[in-house]
One Martini backbone bead per residue (centre of mass of N, CA, C, O) as a GRO file, in nm:
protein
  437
    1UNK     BB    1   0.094   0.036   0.025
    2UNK     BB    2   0.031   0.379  -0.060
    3UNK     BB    3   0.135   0.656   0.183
    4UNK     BB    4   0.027   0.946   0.284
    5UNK     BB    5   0.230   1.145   0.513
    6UNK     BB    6   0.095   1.425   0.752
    7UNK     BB    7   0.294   1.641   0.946
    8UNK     BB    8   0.324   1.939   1.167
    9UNK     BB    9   0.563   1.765   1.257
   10UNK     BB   10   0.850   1.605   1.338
   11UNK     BB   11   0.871   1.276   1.452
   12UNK     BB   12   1.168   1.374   1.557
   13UNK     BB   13   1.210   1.311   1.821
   14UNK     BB   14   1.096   1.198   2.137
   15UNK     BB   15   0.990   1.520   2.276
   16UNK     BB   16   0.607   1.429   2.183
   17UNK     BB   17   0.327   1.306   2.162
   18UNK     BB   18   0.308   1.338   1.834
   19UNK     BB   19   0.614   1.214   1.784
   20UNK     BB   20   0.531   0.948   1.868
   21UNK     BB   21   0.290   0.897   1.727
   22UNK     BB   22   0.408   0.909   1.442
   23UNK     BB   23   0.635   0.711   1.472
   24UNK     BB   24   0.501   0.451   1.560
   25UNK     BB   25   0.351   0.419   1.297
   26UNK     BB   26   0.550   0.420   1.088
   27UNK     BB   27   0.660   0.155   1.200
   28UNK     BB   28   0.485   0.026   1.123
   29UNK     BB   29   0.431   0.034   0.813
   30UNK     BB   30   0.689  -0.085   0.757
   31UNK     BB   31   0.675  -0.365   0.904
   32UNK     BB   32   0.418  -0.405   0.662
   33UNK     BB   33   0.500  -0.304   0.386
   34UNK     BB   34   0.451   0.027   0.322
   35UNK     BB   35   0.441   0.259   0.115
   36UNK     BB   36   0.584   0.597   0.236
   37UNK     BB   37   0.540   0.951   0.254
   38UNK     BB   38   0.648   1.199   0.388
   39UNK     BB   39   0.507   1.548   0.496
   40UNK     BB   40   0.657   1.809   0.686
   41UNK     BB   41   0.734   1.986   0.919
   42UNK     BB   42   0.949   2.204   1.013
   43UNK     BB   43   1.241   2.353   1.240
   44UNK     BB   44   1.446   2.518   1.340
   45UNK     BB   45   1.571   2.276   1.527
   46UNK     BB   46   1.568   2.065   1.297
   47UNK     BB   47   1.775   1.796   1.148
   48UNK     BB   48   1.901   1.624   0.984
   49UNK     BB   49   1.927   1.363   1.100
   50UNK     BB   50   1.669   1.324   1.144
   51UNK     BB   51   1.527   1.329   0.855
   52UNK     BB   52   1.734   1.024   0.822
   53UNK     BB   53   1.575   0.885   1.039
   54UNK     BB   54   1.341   0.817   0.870
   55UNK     BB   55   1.388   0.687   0.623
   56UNK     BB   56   1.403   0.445   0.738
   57UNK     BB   57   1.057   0.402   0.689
   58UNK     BB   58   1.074   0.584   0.454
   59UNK     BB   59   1.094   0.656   0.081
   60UNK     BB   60   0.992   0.951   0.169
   61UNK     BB   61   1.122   1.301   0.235
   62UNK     BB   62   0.923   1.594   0.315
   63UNK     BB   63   1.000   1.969   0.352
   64UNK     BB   64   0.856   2.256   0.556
   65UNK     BB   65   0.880   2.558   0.690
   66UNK     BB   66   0.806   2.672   1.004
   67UNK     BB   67   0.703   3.068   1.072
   68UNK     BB   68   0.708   3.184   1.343
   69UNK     BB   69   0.514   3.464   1.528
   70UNK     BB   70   0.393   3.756   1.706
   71UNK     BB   71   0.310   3.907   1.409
   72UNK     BB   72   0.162   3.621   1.237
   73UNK     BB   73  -0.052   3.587   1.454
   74UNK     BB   74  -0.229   3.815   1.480
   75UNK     BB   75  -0.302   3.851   1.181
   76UNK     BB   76  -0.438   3.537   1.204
   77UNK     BB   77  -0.635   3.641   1.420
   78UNK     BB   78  -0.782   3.870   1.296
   79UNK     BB   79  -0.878   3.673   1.050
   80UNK     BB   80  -1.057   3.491   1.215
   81UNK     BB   81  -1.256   3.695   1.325
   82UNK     BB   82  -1.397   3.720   1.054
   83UNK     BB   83  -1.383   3.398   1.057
   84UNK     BB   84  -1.498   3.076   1.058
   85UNK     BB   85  -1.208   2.999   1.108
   86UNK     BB   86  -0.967   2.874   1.325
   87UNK     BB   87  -0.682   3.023   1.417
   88UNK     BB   88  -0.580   2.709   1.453
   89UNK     BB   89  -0.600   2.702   1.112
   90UNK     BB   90  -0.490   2.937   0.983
   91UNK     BB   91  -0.196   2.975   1.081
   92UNK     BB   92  -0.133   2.624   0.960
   93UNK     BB   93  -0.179   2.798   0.656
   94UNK     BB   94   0.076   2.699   0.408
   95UNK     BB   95   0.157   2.748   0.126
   96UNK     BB   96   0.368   2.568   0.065
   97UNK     BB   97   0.241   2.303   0.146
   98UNK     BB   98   0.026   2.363  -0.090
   99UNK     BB   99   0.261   2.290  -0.303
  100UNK     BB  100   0.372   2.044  -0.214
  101UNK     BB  101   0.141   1.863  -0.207
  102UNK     BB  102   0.098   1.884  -0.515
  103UNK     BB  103   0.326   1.818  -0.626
  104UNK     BB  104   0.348   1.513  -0.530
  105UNK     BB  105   0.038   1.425  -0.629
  106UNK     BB  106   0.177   1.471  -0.949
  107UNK     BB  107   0.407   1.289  -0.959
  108UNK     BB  108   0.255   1.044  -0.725
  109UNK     BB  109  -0.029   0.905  -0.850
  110UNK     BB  110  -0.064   0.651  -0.644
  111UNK     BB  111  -0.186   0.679  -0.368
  112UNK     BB  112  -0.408   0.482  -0.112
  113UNK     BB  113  -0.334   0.698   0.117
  114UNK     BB  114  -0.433   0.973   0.320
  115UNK     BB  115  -0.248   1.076   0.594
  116UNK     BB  116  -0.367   1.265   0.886
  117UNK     BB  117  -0.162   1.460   1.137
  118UNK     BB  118  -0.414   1.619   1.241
  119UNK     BB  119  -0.585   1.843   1.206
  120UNK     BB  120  -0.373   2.072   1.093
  121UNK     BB  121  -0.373   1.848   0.812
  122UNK     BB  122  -0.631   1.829   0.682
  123UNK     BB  123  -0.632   2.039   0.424
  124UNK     BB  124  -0.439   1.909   0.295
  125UNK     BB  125  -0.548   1.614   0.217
  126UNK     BB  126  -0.802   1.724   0.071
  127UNK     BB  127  -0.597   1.842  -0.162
  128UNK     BB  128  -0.445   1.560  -0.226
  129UNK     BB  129  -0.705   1.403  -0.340
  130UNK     BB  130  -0.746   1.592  -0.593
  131UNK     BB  131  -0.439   1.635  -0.732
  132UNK     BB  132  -0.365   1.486  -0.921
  133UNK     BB  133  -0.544   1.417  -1.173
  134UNK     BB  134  -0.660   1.058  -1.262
  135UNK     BB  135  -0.932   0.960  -1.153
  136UNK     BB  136  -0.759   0.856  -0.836
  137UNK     BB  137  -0.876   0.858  -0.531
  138UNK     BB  138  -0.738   0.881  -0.211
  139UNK     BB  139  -0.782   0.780   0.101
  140UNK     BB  140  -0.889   0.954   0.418
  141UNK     BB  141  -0.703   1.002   0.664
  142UNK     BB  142  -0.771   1.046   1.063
  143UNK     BB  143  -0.552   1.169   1.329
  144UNK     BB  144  -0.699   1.225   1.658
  145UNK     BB  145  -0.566   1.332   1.930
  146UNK     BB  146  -0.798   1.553   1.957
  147UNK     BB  147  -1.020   1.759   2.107
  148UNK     BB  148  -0.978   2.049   2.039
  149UNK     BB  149  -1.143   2.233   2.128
  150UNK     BB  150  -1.123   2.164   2.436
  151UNK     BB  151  -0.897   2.357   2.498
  152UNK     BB  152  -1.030   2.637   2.498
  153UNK     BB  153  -1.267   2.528   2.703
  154UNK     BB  154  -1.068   2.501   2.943
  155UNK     BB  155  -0.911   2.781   2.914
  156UNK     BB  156  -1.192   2.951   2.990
  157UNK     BB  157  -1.233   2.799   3.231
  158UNK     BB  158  -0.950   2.940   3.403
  159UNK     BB  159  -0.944   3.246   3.274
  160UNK     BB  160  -0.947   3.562   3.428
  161UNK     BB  161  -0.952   3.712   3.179
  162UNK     BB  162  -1.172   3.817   2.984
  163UNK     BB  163  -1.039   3.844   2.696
  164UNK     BB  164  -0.943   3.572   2.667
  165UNK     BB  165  -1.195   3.437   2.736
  166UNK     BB  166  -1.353   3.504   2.496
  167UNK     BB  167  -1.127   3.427   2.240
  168UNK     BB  168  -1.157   3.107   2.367
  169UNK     BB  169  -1.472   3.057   2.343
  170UNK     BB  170  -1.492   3.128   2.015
  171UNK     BB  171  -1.261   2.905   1.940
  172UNK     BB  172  -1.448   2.646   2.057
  173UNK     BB  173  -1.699   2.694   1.883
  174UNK     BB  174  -1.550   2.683   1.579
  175UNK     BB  175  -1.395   2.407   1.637
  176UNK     BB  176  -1.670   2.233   1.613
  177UNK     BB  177  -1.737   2.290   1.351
  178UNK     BB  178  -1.479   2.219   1.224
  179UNK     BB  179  -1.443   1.923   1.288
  180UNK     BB  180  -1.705   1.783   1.209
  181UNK     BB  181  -1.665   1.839   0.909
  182UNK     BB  182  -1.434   1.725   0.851
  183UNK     BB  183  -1.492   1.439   0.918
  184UNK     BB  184  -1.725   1.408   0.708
  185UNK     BB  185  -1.473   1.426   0.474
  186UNK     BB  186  -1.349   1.140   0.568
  187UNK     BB  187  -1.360   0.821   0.572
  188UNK     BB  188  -1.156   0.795   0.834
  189UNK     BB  189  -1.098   0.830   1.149
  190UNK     BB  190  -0.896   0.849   1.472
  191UNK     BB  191  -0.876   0.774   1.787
  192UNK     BB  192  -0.750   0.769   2.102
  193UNK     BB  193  -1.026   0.809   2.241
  194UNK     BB  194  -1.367   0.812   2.334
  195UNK     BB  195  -1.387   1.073   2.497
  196UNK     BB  196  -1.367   1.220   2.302
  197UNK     BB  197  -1.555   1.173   2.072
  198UNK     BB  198  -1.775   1.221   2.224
  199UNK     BB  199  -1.738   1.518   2.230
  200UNK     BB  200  -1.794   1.580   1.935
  201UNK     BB  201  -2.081   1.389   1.968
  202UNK     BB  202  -2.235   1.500   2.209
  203UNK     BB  203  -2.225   1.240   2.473
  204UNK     BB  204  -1.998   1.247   2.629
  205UNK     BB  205  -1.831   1.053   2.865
  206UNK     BB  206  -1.770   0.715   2.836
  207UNK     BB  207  -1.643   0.379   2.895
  208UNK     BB  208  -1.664   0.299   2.633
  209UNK     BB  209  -1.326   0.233   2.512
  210UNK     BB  210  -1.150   0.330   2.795
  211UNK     BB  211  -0.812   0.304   2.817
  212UNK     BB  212  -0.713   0.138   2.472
  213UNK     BB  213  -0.958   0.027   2.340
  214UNK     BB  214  -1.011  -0.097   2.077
  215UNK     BB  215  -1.259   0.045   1.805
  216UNK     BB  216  -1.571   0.083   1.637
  217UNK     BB  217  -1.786   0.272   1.399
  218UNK     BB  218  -1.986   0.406   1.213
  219UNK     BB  219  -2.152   0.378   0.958
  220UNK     BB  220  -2.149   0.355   0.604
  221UNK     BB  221  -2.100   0.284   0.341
  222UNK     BB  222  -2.215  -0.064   0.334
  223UNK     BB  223  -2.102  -0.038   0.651
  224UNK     BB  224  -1.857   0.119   0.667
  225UNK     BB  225  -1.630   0.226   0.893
  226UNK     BB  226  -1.566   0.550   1.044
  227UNK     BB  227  -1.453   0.442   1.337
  228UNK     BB  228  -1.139   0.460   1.556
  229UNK     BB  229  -0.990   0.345   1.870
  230UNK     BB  230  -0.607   0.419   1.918
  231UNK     BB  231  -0.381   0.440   2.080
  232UNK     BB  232  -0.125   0.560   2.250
  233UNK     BB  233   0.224   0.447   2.162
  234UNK     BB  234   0.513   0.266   2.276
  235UNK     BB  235   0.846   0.178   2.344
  236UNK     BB  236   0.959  -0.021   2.593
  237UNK     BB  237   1.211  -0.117   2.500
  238UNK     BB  238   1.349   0.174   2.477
  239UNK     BB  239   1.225   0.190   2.763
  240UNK     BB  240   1.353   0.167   3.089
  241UNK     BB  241   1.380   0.140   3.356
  242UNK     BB  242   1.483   0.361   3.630
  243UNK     BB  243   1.721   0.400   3.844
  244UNK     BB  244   1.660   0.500   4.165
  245UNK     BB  245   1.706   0.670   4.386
  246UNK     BB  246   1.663   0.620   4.752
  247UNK     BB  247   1.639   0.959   4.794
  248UNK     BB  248   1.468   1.071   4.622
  249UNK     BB  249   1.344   1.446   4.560
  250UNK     BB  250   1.206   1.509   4.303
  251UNK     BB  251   0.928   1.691   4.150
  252UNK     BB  252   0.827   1.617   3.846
  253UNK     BB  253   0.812   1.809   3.492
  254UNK     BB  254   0.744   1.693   3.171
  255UNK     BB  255   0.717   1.941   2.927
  256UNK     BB  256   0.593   2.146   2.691
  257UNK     BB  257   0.528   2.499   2.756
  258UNK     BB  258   0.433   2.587   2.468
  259UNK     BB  259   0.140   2.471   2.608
  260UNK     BB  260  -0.072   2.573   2.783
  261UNK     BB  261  -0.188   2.354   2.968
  262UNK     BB  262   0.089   2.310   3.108
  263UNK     BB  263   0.148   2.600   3.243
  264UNK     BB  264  -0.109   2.634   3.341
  265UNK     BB  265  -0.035   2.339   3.538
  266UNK     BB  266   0.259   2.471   3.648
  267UNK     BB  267   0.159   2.693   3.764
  268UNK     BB  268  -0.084   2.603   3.975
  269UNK     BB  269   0.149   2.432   4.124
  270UNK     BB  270   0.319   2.621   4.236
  271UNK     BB  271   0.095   2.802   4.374
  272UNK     BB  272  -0.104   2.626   4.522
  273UNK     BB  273   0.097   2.344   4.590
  274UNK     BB  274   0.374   2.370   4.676
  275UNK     BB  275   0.419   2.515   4.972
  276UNK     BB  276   0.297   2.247   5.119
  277UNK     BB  277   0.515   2.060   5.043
  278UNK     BB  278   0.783   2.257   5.110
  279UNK     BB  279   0.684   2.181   5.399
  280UNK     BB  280   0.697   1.867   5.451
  281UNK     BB  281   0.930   1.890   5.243
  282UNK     BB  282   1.225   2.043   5.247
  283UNK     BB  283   1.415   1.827   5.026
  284UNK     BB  284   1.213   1.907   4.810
  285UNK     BB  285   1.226   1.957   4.430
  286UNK     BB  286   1.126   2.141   4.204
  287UNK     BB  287   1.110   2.025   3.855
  288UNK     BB  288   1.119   2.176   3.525
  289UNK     BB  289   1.095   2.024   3.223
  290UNK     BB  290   1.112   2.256   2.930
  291UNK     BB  291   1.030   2.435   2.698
  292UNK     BB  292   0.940   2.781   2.774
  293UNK     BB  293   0.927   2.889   3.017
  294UNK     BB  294   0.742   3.075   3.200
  295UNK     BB  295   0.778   3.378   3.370
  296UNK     BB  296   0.590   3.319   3.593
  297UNK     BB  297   0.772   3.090   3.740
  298UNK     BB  298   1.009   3.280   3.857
  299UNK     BB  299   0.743   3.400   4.080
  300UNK     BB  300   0.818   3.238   4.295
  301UNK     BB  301   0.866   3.396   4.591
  302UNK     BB  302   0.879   3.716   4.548
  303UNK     BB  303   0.868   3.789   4.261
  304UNK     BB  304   1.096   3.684   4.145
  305UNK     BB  305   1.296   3.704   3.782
  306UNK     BB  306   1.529   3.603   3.785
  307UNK     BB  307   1.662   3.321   3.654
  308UNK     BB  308   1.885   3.345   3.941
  309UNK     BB  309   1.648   3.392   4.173
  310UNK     BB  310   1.523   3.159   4.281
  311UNK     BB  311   1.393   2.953   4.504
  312UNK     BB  312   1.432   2.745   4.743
  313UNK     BB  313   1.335   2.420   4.530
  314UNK     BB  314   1.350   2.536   4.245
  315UNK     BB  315   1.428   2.377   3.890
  316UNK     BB  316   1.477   2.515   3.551
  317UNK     BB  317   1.621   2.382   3.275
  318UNK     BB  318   1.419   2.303   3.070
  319UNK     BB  319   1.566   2.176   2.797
  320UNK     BB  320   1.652   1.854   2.741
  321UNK     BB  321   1.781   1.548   2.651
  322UNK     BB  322   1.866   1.435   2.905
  323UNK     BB  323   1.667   1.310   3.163
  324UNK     BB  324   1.764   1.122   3.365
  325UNK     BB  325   1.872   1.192   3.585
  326UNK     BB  326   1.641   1.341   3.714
  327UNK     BB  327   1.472   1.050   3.714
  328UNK     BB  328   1.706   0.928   3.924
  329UNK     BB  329   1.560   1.199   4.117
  330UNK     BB  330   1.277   1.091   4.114
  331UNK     BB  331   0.974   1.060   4.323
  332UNK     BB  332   0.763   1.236   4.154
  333UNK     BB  333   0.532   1.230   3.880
  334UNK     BB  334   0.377   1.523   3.728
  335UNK     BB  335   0.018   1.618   3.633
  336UNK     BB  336  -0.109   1.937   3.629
  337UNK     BB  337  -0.395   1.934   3.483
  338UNK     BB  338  -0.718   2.122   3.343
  339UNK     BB  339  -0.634   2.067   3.054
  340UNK     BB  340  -0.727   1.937   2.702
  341UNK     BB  341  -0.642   1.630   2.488
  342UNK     BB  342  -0.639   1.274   2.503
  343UNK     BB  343  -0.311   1.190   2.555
  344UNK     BB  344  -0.068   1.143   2.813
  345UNK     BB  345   0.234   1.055   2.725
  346UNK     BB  346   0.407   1.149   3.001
  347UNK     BB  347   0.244   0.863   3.145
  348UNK     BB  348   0.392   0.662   2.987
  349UNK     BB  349   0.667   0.744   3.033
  350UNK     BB  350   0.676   0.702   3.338
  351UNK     BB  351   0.571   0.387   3.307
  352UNK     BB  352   0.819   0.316   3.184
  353UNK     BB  353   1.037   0.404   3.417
  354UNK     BB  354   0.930   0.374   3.695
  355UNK     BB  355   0.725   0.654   3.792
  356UNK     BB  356   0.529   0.779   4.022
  357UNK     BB  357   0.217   0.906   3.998
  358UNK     BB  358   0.058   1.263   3.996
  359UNK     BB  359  -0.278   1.315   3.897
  360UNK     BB  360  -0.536   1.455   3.709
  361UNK     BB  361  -0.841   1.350   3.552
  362UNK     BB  362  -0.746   1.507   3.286
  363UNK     BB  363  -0.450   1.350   3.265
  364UNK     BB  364  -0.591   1.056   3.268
  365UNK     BB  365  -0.723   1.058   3.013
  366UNK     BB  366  -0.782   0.797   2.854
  367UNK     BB  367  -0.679   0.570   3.064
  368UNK     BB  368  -0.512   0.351   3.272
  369UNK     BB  369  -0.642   0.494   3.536
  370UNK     BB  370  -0.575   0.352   3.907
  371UNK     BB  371  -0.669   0.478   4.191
  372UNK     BB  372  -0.394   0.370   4.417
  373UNK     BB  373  -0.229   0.181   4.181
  374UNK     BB  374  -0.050   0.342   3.911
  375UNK     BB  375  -0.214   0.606   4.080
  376UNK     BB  376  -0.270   0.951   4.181
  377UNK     BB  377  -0.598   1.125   4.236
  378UNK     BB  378  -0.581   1.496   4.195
  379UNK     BB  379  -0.787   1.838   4.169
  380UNK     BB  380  -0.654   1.961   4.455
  381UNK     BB  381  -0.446   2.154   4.624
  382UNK     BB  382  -0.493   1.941   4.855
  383UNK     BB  383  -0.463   1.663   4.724
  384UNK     BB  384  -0.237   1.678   4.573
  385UNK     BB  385  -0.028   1.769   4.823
  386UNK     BB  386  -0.078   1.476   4.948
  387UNK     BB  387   0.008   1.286   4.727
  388UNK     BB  388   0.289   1.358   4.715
  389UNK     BB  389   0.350   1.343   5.060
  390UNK     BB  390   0.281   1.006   5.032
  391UNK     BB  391   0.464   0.884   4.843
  392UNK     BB  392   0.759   1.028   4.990
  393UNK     BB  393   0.712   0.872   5.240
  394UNK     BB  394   0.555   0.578   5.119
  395UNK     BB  395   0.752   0.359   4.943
  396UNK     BB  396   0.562   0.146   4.875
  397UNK     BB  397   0.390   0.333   4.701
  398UNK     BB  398   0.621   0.385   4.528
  399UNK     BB  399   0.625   0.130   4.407
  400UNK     BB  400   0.360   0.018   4.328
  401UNK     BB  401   0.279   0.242   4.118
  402UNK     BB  402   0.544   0.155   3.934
  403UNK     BB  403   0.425  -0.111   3.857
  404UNK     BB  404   0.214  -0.080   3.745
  405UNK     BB  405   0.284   0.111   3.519
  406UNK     BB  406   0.445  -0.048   3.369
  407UNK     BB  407   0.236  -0.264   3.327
  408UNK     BB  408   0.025  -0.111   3.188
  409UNK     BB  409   0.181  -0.044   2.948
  410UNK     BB  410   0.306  -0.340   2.850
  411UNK     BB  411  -0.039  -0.420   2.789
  412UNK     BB  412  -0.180  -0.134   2.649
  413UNK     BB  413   0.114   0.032   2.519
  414UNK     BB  414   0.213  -0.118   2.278
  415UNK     BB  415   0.284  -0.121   1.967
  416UNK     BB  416   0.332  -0.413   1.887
  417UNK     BB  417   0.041  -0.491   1.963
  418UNK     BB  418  -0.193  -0.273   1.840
  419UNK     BB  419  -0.082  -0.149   1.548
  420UNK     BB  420  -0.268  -0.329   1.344
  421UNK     BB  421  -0.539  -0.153   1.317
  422UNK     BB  422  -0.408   0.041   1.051
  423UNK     BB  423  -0.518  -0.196   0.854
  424UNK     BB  424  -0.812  -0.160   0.897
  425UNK     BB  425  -0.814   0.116   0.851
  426UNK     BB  426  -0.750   0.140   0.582
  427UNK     BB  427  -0.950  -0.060   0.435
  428UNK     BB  428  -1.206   0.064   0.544
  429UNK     BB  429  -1.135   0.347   0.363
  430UNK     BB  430  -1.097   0.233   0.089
  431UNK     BB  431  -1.386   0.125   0.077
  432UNK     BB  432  -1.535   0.405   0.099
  433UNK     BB  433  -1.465   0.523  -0.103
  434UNK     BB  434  -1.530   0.267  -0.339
  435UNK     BB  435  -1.833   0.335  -0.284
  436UNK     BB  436  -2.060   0.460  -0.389
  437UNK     BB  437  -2.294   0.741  -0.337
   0.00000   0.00000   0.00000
């Protein structure tokens, strides 16, 4: 099978939910034998040799340079408020992309799927479907890691700022007829959880299918299924549990900062949670790593802002290569979300280290996480604060949560176990196309 394949980000290295999630999927599709074409954003950041180690599974990697700014944003969001079309989809409508596309898609018209990576890749698949111009339109497959809604929508119910909430809530409004239009355009969908589907399909969570369960439904011509839930999965082989210190001190959160739930769930926990935390345990640091940290983390604690002038207990390296020394002194690592969509792939890799978890419920949404089992899970700042401290002094209880995390990734989150439902999912949305109309 040949497959057109677009990602937002460059899939490599991985050190982002997104590019874990097409990471291994491109390693399933070569381990199956399809001839895969990826067409992808790049950044500064991005190295030929990342772009040379996919080669490693496509049979071409074509690439094109994302580049934003703070005045690029505004223009974005102006022409946004006046357009039907939500912010971050217009943001990520690159002339670049759609050229590179086009030519792709005539150069190569054998393409037998076209696979979007996340939302903002929708626009440009379904213009790779007309573009060949052979009059054989290839299958197109979505593969939906969030119900990108809710993200404005969780982000406006926490944000005190009038003019913040009311932009983020006009967002989610957009992005809701958005999703919805979006979907109803490609052959087949792909969720990664129960909970988003639902929540787009407007009946709200339900058990059925949560936490990595595969899942298919919503038939189409000739009762072709239209929909799968398959979450995301991660390489156990190559994340090995991390030895850590007997004394281990740290409270670790690892994730990039430039994504707002992130910061706004790291500045909630620095300002409501940490201080009881290191009244209780004097010993502990807390350790936020991860690119961009918000400037008013570093206002913990009587104002101070120089990146030099921190409270004592708390550590901010930013963006590390190599986490693990880090990982081999921490004794909880937290994910203190209250927005989102998907699934925190940052929990799964937790549960690979052998790191006892601390989450809120939107943090393990989605996920097999069982609260006091191999998580715990607190909403508020006094049971959040509970739970980090109860771990910290209960060596037990963290060698208990990080075994059955560990155990429950290796069963039900290892790409090698579940990723062949992605040939359901191709051969279904073939057969979709090819249904009369």
């Amino acid at each position: 099978m040949h497959i057109l394949f677009l990602t937002q980000v460059l899939p490599y290295p991985l050190d982002a939910g997104p590019k874990t999630r097409a990471y291994h999927v491109l390693r399933y599709c070569a381990a199956a034998g399809h001839k895969v074409t990826l067409l992808t954003f790049t950044r500064n950041a991005d190295r030929s040799e990342y772009v040379q180690h996919l080669r490693t599974y496509c049979t071409a990697v074509h690439t094109v340079p994302m580049r934003r700014s703070r005045a690029r944003d505004v223009g974005h969001l102006l022409r946004s408020l006046v357009s039907p079309t939500p912010f971050l989809i217009t943001r990520d409508w690159v002339p670049g992309m759609a050229a590179r596309v086009r030519d792709v898609a005539i150069r190569h018209p054998v393409f037998d799927v076209v696979h979007a990576d996340q939302l903002w890749m929708a626009p440009y698949a379904l213009l790779a479907r007309h573009a060949g111009g052979n009059g054989r339109q290839p299958a197109a497959v979505l593969d939906q890691h969030n119900a990108v809604f809710q993200i404005p929508h969780r982000l406006a119910q926490q944000e005190s700022n009038p003019l913040k909430r009311a932009l983020l809530a006009v967002e989610g409004r957009k992005l809701v007829r958005y999703e919805k239009e979006v979907c109803r355009r490609f052959d087949h969908v792909v969720w990664v959880t129960e909970e988003d589907h639902a929540a787009l399909d407007g009946r709200g969570p339900n058990g059925q299918g949560r936490g990595g369960r595969q899942r298919s439904g919503s038939t189409g011509r000739r009762g072709t299924r239209r929909f799968s839930i398959i979450p995301i999965c991660v390489d156990t082989e190559m994340q090995p549990v991390i030895p850590r210190r007997p004394d281990a001190f740290r409270v670790t959160f690892l994730g990039g900062l430039h994504w707002p739930p992130n910061s706004e769930g790291v500045l909630w926990f620095a300002r409501q949670v940490w201080p009881f935390i290191a009244e209780q345990v004097p010993s502990a640091v807390l350790t936020v790593i991860g690119k961009e940290p918000p400037r008013a983390l570093v206002e913990i604690g009587g104002g101070r802002s120089a990146a030099g002038d921190l409270p004592s207990g708390v550590e901010i390296p930013g963006y590390v290569t190599d986490p693990r020394p880090y990982l081999a002194e921490t004794a909880v690592f937290i994910v203190p979300l209250h927005a989102g969509g998907g699934m925190r792939v940052k929990i799964l890799d937790a549960w690979c280290w052998g790191l006892p978890v601390v989450t809120t419920r939107v943090g393990a949404e989605g996920l097999r996480a069982r609260d006091g089992e191999n998580a715990l899970l607190a909403d508020t700042a006094t049971t959040f604060a509970q739970a980090v401290v109860r771990v910290m002094r209960a060596p037990e209880v963290a060698m208990r949560l990080a075994a059955e995390g560990r155990r429950t990734v290796e069963t039900f989150y290892d790409w090698r176990r579940v990723y062949e439902a992605w040939d359901d999912v191709y051969a279904a949305a073939m057969g979709q196309r090819s249904s009369p109309h």
